[in-house]
C-alpha positions, 0 to 999 in steps of 0.5 A: 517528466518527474514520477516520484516514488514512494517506499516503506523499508521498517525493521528487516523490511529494509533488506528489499530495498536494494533489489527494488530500486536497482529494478525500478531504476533500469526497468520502470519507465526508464527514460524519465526522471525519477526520485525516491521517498523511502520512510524508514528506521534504518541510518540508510543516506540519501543521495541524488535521487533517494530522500530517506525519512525517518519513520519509527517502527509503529508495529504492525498493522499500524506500519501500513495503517498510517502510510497515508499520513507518512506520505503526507509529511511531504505533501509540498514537495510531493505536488511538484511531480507529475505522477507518483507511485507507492510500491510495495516493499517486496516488489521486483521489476523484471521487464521494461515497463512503458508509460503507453501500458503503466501511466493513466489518460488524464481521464483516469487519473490514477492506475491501481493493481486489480487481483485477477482471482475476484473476476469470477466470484460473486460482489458478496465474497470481495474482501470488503470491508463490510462493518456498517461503522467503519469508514471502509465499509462497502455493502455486498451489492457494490463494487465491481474489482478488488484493488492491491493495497501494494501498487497505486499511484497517477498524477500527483493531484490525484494521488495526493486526493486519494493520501488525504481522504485515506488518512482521514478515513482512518484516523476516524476509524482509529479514533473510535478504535476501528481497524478495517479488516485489511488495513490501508487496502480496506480504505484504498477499495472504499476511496476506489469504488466507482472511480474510473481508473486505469486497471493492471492485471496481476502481470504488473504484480504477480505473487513470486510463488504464483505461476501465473501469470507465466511471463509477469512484468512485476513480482512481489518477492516472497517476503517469508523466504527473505525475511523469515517466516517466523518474523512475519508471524512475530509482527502479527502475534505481538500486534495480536497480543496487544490487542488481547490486553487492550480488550482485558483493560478495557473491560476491567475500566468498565467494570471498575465504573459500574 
């Protein structure tokens, strides 16, 4: 069995990838064959079983928005996997993960991350997108979980299915200047509402300054204590600040045709 792997490590994001493939190597499914896709800006090199591909820093949110696409530019040599997985930069592997309890029946097809904390709330207070013009929009009566944007994956027909019809949810959005309020996880939950897929709890990917789950599985590092917290918040101002000056040209063009 081949499980391909797929990993985004852009500007200081590089420095997680060390932890996590050492981790994903000795702990998730070990006994079978794995290779790793990582898109990145760093000059890192491949080997056996890791192919590096150079991804230009888009900045944020446009690193995750376009994930689908980046994936896609190996969609030929992505097919002949039999499942695929998307990890989260930030993800830590901390006990032997199974096929029996990770990989989905082949009614299922795909495994998604659930966030244990929507269970007892109300449809109405999901974090949907909920823009009528978006193409992630979900109305308050629908759905029934919350999946992570930071695991996802199944067999590789599947998989590939849910890249394709995601890319192209958000290059519509983008082309009429939408962006989904939580980016590639907004469209993620609009591909998965009403699938029948296989559900992990948040053992399989606990926040690292969370407490519980007590004993997790999977961890997602805490990206402000490794990378900085004042890097992260840069990402989010610089991407704030454009935003800012395309609303300002935007309303000077309308004005300039009046």
């Amino acid at each position: 069995m081949k499980i391909g792997i797929l990993y985004v490590g852009i500007g200081k994001y590089i420095r997680l990838w060390d932890k996590f493939y050492s981790s994903c190597e000795s702990m998730f499914l070990p006994q079978y064959e794995k290779k790793y896709f990582i898109f990145t800006d760093y000059p890192l090199k491949s080997s056996t079983n890791v192919q590096v591909s150079f991804q230009e820093d888009l900045g944020w949110p446009k690193n995750v928005l376009f994930r689908y696409q980046m994936f896609l530019r190996h969609k030929e040599e992505l097919k002949h996997f039999d499942y695929l997985f998307f990890f989260n930069g930030n993800t830590e592997f901390l006990q032997i993960i199974t096929p029996e309890e990770f990989l989905p029946t082949e009614k299922e097809a795909l495994t998604g991350l659930g966030w244990h904390t929507y269970r007892n709330k109300p449809l109405r207070k999901y974090h949907y997108e909920r823009r009528k013009n978006s193409q992630a929009y979900i109305p308050y009566n629908s759905g029934e979980h919350y999946y992570q944007g930071g695991l996802i994956g199944g067999e590789s027909k599947a998989y590939i299915e849910l890249l394709e019809q995601c890319s192209l949810m958000t290059e519509t959005d983008l082309k009429r200047n939408i962006t989904a309020r939580w980016h590639d996880e907004s469209y993620l939950n609009k591909y998965l509402l009403d699938k029948q897929i296989k559900i992990l709890s948040t053992e399989y990917g606990r926040p690292q300054e969370w407490t519980v789950p007590p004993t997790p599985k999977i961890i997602f590092r805490d990206k402000n204590t490794i990378l900085g917290a004042s890097y992260i918040c840069s990402l989010k101002k610089r991407n704030r600040l454009k935003l800012i000056s395309k609303a300002i040209r935007n309303i000077l063009n309308k004005l300039l045709k009046r």
